[in-house]
C-alpha positions in Angstrom: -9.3 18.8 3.0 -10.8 17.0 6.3 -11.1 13.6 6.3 -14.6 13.1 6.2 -14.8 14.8 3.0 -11.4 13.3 1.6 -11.6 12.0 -2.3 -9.7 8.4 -2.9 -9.4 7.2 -5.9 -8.0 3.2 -6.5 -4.9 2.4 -7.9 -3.0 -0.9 -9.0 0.6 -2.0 -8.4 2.5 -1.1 -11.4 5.6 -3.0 -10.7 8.2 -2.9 -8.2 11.5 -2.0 -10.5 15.4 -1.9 -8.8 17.5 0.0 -11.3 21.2 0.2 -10.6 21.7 3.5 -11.3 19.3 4.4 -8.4 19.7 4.0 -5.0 16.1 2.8 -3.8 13.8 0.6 -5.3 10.6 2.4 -6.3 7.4 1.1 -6.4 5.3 2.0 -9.0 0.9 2.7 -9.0 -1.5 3.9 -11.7 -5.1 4.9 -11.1 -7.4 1.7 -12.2 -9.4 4.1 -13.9 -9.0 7.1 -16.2 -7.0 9.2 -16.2 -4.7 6.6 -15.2 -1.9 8.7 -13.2 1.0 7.0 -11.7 3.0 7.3 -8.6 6.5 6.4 -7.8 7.4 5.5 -4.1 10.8 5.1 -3.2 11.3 2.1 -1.1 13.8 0.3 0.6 15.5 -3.1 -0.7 13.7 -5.6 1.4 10.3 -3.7 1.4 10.5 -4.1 -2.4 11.4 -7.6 -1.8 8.4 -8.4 0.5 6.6 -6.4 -2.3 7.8 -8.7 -5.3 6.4 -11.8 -3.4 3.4 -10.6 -2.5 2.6 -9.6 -5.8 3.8 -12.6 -6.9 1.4 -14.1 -4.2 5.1 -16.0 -3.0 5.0 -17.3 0.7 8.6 -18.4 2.0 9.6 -21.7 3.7 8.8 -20.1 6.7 6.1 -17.0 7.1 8.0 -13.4 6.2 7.1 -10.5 8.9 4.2 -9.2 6.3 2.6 -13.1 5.7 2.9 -13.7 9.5 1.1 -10.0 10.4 -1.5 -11.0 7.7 -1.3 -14.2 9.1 -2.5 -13.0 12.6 -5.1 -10.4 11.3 -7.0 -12.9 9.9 -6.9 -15.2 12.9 -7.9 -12.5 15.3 -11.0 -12.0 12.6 -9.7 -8.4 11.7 -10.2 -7.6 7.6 -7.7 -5.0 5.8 -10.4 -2.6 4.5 -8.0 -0.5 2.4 -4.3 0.4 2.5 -4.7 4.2 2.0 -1.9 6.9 1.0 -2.6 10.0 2.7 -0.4 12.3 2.1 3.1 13.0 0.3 5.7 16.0 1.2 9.2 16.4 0.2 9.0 12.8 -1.1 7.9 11.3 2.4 4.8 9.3 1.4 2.6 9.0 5.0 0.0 6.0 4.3 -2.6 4.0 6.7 -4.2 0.5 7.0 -8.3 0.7 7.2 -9.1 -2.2 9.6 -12.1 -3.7 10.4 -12.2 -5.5 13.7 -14.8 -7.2 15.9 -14.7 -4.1 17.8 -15.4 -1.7 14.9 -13.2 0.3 12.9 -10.0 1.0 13.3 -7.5 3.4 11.0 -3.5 2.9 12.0 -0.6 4.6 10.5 1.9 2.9 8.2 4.9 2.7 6.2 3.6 2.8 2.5 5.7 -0.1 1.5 3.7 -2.2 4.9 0.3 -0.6 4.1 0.6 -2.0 0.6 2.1 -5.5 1.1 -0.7 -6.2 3.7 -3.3 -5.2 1.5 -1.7 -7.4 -1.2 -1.3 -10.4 1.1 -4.8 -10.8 2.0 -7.2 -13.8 0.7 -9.4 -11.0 -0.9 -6.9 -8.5 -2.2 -7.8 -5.0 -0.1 -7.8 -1.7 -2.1 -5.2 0.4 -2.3 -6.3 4.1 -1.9 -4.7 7.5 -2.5 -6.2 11.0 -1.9 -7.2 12.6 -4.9 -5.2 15.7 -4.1 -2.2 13.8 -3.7 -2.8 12.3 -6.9 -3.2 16.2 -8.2 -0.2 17.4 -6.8 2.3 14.8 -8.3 0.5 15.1 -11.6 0.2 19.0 -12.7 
C-alpha cells in the first residue's frame, strides 16, 4: 500500500505494564473506535518510564529528554500533527512524527516509544496513528 492511499485508524494508550516475568516493558494501544483491536509494543525500561509520566502528564524537577524536545517544538512554532506507526516486522515496530512547521510539512522517522511520548506531551494531545494493515496483520 503507498502512502498516499495508506488507511490510519486512531488508537489510545492502553497502559504501559512492567511484568517481572518479562524482560521489556510493553506498551499497550486499542483502536478508539470499533472494533477496538490492541497492540503490544515492547519497549525499553526508561522509554516506559518517560511513557508513565507523560501519561500521567508528570514533568520532573528538571525537563526529561521528551518534555525538553516538546519543549523546543513548541518554541520553534512546530505542532506534532500525529505520532504514526507504520509498519511492524518480526516485532520491530518502525513509527514517524507528523510535524507541522512554519516551513510546511514535515514527516521524520522515530522510535515508537519517542513518537508516542511526544504526541502525549503536547498542550493539545496529538493523535496517535497506526496503518490499518498493520492493525490487520497483528489481529487475524
Amino acid at each position: 500500500m503507498s502512502e498516499e492511499n495508506a488507511t490510519y485508524r486512531v488508537l489510545q494508550v492502553s497502559s504501559v505494564v512492567f511484568d517481572l516475568d518479562d524482560p521489556s516493558p510493553t506498551l499497550h494501544l486499542h483502536e478508539a473506535e470499533e472494533p477496538y483491536r490492541a497492540l503490544s509494543i515492547p519497549v525499553a525500561l526508561a522509554d516506559a518510564q518517560a511513557l508513565q509520566a507523560a501519561l500521567a502528564n508528570r514533568t520532573g524537577r528538571r525537563p526529561s529528554t521528551h518534555e525538553l524536545f516538546a519543549q523546543v517544538l513548541a518554541a520553534s512554532r512546530v505542532d506534532v500533527v500525529a505520532a504514526r506507526i507504520e509498519s511492524a516486522e518480526g516485532g520491530l515496530f518502525r513509527a514517524s512524527l507528523d510535524l507541522m512547521t512554519p516551513a510546511g510539512r514535515v514527516v521524520v522517522d522515530a522510535r515508537t516509544s519517542d513518537a508516542v511520548t511526544l504526541a502525549l506531551r503536547q498542550a493539545v494531545v496529538a493523535p496517535i496513528l497506526c496503518r490499518e494493515d498493520v492493525l490487520a496483520a497483528l489481529n487475524p
